[in-house]
N, C-alpha and C positions, 0 to 999 in steps of 0.2 A: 504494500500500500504506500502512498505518496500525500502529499496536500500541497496545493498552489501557495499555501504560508511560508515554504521550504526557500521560496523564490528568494525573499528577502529585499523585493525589490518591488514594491507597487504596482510603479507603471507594466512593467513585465511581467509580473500576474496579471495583466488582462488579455493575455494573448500575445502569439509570435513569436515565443522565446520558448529555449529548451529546458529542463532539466537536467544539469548535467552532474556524473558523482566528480567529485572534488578528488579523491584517493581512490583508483580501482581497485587497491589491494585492499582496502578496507568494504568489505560486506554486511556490518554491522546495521545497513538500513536506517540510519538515525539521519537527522535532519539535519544536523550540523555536516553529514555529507554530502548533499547536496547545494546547488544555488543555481541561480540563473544564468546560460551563455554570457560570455562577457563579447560571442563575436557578431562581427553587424550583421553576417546573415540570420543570426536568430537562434543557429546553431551547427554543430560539426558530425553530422552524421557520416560514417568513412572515414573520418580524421581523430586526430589526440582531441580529447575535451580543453575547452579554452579556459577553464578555470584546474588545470591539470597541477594538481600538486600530492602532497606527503601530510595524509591525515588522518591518522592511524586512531582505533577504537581504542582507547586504554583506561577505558569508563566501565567498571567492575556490574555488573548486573545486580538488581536489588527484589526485593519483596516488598512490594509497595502495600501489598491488602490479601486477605483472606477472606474467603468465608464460608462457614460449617452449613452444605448442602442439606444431611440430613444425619442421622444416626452415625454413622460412617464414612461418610465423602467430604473433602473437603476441595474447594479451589482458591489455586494460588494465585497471585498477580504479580507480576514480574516488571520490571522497569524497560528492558528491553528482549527482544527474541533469545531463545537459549538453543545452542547445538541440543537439535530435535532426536540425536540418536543417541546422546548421553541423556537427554529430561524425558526419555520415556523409559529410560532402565529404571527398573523395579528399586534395587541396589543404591540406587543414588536416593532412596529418600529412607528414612528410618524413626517408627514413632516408639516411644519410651512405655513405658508401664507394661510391656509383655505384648504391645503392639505387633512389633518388627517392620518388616515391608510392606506397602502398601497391594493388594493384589493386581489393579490395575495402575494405569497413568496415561491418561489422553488429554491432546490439545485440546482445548476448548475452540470450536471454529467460529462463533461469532464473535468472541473477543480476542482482543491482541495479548501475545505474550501470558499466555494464561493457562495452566493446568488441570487437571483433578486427578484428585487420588480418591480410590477407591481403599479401604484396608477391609480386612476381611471380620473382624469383631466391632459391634460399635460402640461409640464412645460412654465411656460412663460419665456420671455427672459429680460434679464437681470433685473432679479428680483433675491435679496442674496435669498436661500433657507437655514434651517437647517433640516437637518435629524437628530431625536434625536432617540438614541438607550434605550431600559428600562433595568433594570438593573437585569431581568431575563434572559437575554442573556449571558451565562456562557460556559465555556468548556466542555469537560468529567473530569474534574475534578471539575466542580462548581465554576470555578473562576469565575468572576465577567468580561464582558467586559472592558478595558483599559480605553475607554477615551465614554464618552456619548453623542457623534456623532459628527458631521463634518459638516463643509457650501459649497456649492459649487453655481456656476451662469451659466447660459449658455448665453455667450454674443452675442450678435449681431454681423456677420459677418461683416469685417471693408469694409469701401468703399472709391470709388477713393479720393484722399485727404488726409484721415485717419491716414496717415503714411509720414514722408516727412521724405526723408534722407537729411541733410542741410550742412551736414561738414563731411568730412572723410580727416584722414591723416593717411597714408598705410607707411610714409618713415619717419619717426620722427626723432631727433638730436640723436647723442650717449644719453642711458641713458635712453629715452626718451619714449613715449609709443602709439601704434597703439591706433585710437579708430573712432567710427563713432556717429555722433551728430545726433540723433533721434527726432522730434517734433511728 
Protein backbone atom coordinates (compact mmCIF):
# COMPACT_ATOMS: atom_id res chain seq x y z
CA UNK A 1 0.00 0.00 0.00
CA UNK A 2 1.15 3.63 -0.66
CA UNK A 3 -0.67 7.24 0.01
CA UNK A 4 -0.36 10.43 -2.01
CA UNK A 5 0.86 12.10 1.66
CA UNK A 6 4.36 10.12 0.84
CA UNK A 7 4.75 12.88 -1.94
CA UNK A 8 5.65 15.42 0.53
CA UNK A 9 5.13 17.96 -1.86
CA UNK A 10 1.53 19.56 -2.42
CA UNK A 11 1.48 20.63 -5.79
CA UNK A 12 2.80 17.16 -6.97
CA UNK A 13 0.09 15.26 -5.18
CA UNK A 14 -2.28 16.54 -7.50
CA UNK A 15 -1.12 14.80 -10.36
CA UNK A 16 1.84 14.17 -12.92
CA UNK A 17 4.40 13.17 -10.71
CA UNK A 18 5.80 9.63 -9.74
CA UNK A 19 6.43 7.89 -6.75
CA UNK A 20 9.77 7.10 -6.45
CA UNK A 21 11.75 4.67 -3.57
CA UNK A 22 14.57 6.92 -2.27
CA UNK A 23 16.84 3.53 -1.33
CA UNK A 24 16.05 0.35 -3.57
CA UNK A 25 17.81 -1.74 -1.06
CA UNK A 26 15.63 -0.69 1.58
CA UNK A 27 12.06 -2.72 1.24
CA UNK A 28 10.83 -1.66 4.41
CA UNK A 29 7.66 0.09 2.67
CA UNK A 30 7.69 3.13 5.19
CA UNK A 31 7.20 6.44 3.93
CA UNK A 32 10.09 8.09 4.74
CA UNK A 33 11.19 5.96 1.54
CA UNK A 34 9.42 7.27 -0.75
CA UNK A 35 8.98 11.01 -2.28
CA UNK A 36 8.15 12.74 -5.26
CA UNK A 37 10.25 12.62 -8.89
CA UNK A 38 12.59 15.55 -8.59
CA UNK A 39 12.79 15.08 -12.62
CA UNK A 40 10.67 17.45 -15.13
CA UNK A 41 9.32 14.62 -16.87
CA UNK A 42 7.39 13.64 -13.82
CA UNK A 43 9.27 10.62 -13.70
CA UNK A 44 12.11 7.83 -14.79
CA UNK A 45 10.47 4.82 -15.63
CA UNK A 46 13.76 2.69 -17.51
CA UNK A 47 16.04 4.95 -15.66
CA UNK A 48 17.87 5.32 -11.93
CA UNK A 49 15.06 7.15 -9.71
CA UNK A 50 15.97 10.95 -9.46
CA UNK A 51 15.75 11.18 -5.96
CA UNK A 52 18.28 7.90 -5.87
CA UNK A 53 20.06 7.79 -2.69
CA UNK A 54 21.28 5.46 0.79
CA UNK A 55 18.39 5.03 3.06
CA UNK A 56 18.57 2.36 5.00
CA UNK A 57 15.55 0.81 7.50
CA UNK A 58 17.28 0.81 10.92
CA UNK A 59 13.97 1.64 12.64
CA UNK A 60 13.42 -1.44 15.01
CA UNK A 61 9.72 -2.63 14.70
CA UNK A 62 7.31 -2.14 17.73
CA UNK A 63 3.87 -3.35 19.35
CA UNK A 64 1.93 -0.50 19.18
CA UNK A 65 -1.67 -2.24 20.52
CA UNK A 66 -3.40 -5.47 21.27
CA UNK A 67 -6.36 -6.81 21.64
CA UNK A 68 -7.90 -10.07 23.55
CA UNK A 69 -10.30 -11.50 20.49
CA UNK A 70 -11.93 -13.91 22.76
CA UNK A 71 -11.04 -16.63 25.28
CA UNK A 72 -7.89 -17.54 23.52
CA UNK A 73 -6.90 -15.26 20.47
CA UNK A 74 -5.28 -12.46 20.65
CA UNK A 75 -4.08 -9.80 17.87
CA UNK A 76 -1.05 -7.87 17.77
CA UNK A 77 -0.39 -4.52 16.11
CA UNK A 78 2.94 -3.80 14.96
CA UNK A 79 4.52 -0.51 13.91
CA UNK A 80 5.69 -1.80 10.64
CA UNK A 81 5.60 -5.11 8.39
CA UNK A 82 7.54 -8.18 9.80
CA UNK A 83 9.42 -10.85 7.70
CA UNK A 84 6.14 -12.94 7.09
CA UNK A 85 8.12 -16.24 7.36
CA UNK A 86 9.62 -15.65 10.75
CA UNK A 87 5.96 -13.85 12.21
CA UNK A 88 4.12 -16.82 11.28
CA UNK A 89 6.54 -19.43 13.19
CA UNK A 90 4.73 -20.88 15.94
CA UNK A 91 8.27 -20.79 17.96
CA UNK A 92 8.62 -17.11 17.75
CA UNK A 93 5.95 -16.29 20.02
CA UNK A 94 5.67 -17.99 23.64
CA UNK A 95 2.96 -17.23 26.43
CA UNK A 96 3.98 -17.85 30.32
CA UNK A 97 1.75 -19.63 32.96
CA UNK A 98 1.93 -23.24 31.09
CA UNK A 99 0.64 -21.55 27.96
CA UNK A 100 3.67 -22.25 25.54
CA UNK A 101 3.05 -21.73 21.76
CA UNK A 102 0.46 -20.23 20.33
CA UNK A 103 -1.30 -23.08 17.89
CA UNK A 104 -1.84 -20.82 15.10
CA UNK A 105 -0.49 -17.37 13.75
CA UNK A 106 -2.14 -15.57 10.67
CA UNK A 107 -1.83 -12.18 9.06
CA UNK A 108 -4.72 -10.22 9.72
CA UNK A 109 -5.77 -9.12 5.97
CA UNK A 110 -7.76 -6.13 6.51
CA UNK A 111 -5.28 -4.49 8.72
CA UNK A 112 -1.72 -3.42 8.36
CA UNK A 113 1.06 -5.18 10.20
CA UNK A 114 -1.14 -7.11 12.31
CA UNK A 115 -1.28 -10.67 13.69
CA UNK A 116 -3.29 -13.26 15.70
CA UNK A 117 -2.55 -15.87 17.72
CA UNK A 118 -4.49 -18.43 18.34
CA UNK A 119 -3.20 -20.65 21.73
CA UNK A 120 -4.77 -23.74 22.32
CA UNK A 121 -6.07 -23.30 26.25
CA UNK A 122 -7.94 -20.16 27.17
CA UNK A 123 -7.06 -17.49 29.14
CA UNK A 124 -7.80 -17.59 32.75
CA UNK A 125 -8.94 -14.41 34.54
CA UNK A 126 -7.12 -12.42 36.39
CA UNK A 127 -4.18 -14.34 36.14
CA UNK A 128 -0.78 -11.57 34.88
CA UNK A 129 0.04 -13.35 31.43
CA UNK A 130 3.52 -12.41 29.46
CA UNK A 131 3.70 -12.88 25.87
CA UNK A 132 7.29 -13.11 25.04
CA UNK A 133 8.26 -12.28 21.40
CA UNK A 134 11.89 -14.36 20.05
CA UNK A 135 14.20 -12.31 18.67
CA UNK A 136 13.67 -13.79 15.08
CA UNK A 137 10.88 -11.42 14.76
CA UNK A 138 12.45 -8.66 12.58
CA UNK A 139 11.22 -6.23 9.73
CA UNK A 140 12.11 -6.40 6.00
CA UNK A 141 14.82 -4.96 6.84
CA UNK A 142 16.00 -7.50 9.71
CA UNK A 143 15.73 -5.26 12.52
CA UNK A 144 15.29 -6.96 15.41
CA UNK A 145 11.61 -6.43 17.39
CA UNK A 146 11.78 -3.32 19.86
CA UNK A 147 10.98 -4.53 23.06
CA UNK A 148 10.55 -8.69 23.95
CA UNK A 149 6.93 -8.80 24.76
CA UNK A 150 4.31 -7.34 26.97
CA UNK A 151 1.96 -8.60 30.03
CA UNK A 152 -1.51 -8.19 29.87
CA UNK A 153 -4.62 -9.62 32.41
CA UNK A 154 -8.14 -10.15 31.62
CA UNK A 155 -9.98 -9.10 34.89
CA UNK A 156 -12.92 -10.15 36.25
CA UNK A 157 -15.82 -8.11 35.50
CA UNK A 158 -16.55 -5.63 38.74
CA UNK A 159 -19.72 -6.32 40.64
CA UNK A 160 -22.22 -4.46 42.68
CA UNK A 161 -20.08 -2.83 45.43
CA UNK A 162 -16.82 -2.94 43.55
CA UNK A 163 -16.92 0.60 42.95
CA UNK A 164 -18.31 3.32 45.45
CA UNK A 165 -18.29 6.93 44.59
CA UNK A 166 -17.98 8.49 48.30
CA UNK A 167 -17.08 12.28 47.63
CA UNK A 168 -17.58 14.54 44.72
CA UNK A 169 -17.02 18.37 44.68
CA UNK A 170 -18.30 19.77 41.14
CA UNK A 171 -18.08 23.66 42.70
CA UNK A 172 -14.67 24.14 44.57
CA UNK A 173 -13.39 27.65 46.13
CA UNK A 174 -11.53 30.09 43.52
CA UNK A 175 -8.35 28.29 42.70
CA UNK A 176 -9.59 25.30 43.71
CA UNK A 177 -10.15 21.87 41.98
CA UNK A 178 -13.20 19.59 40.74
CA UNK A 179 -12.59 15.91 41.75
CA UNK A 180 -14.57 12.72 42.73
CA UNK A 181 -13.22 10.32 45.69
CA UNK A 182 -13.30 6.63 44.39
CA UNK A 183 -13.15 3.55 46.82
Amino acid sequence: TYSSDWYGDDEKMDGGWSLERIDCNNHSWQADNWQASMDESGGTPGRENSISGINPDVISPRLLAYDLINSNTIDLFFSEYLELSQALMLENFSLDQGMGHPDSVVELENEKFALRLNFPQDFEHNIQYQLLFSDQLVDLAGNSIEENGFEFLIADLPQVGDLVINEVLFNPYPGGADYIELL
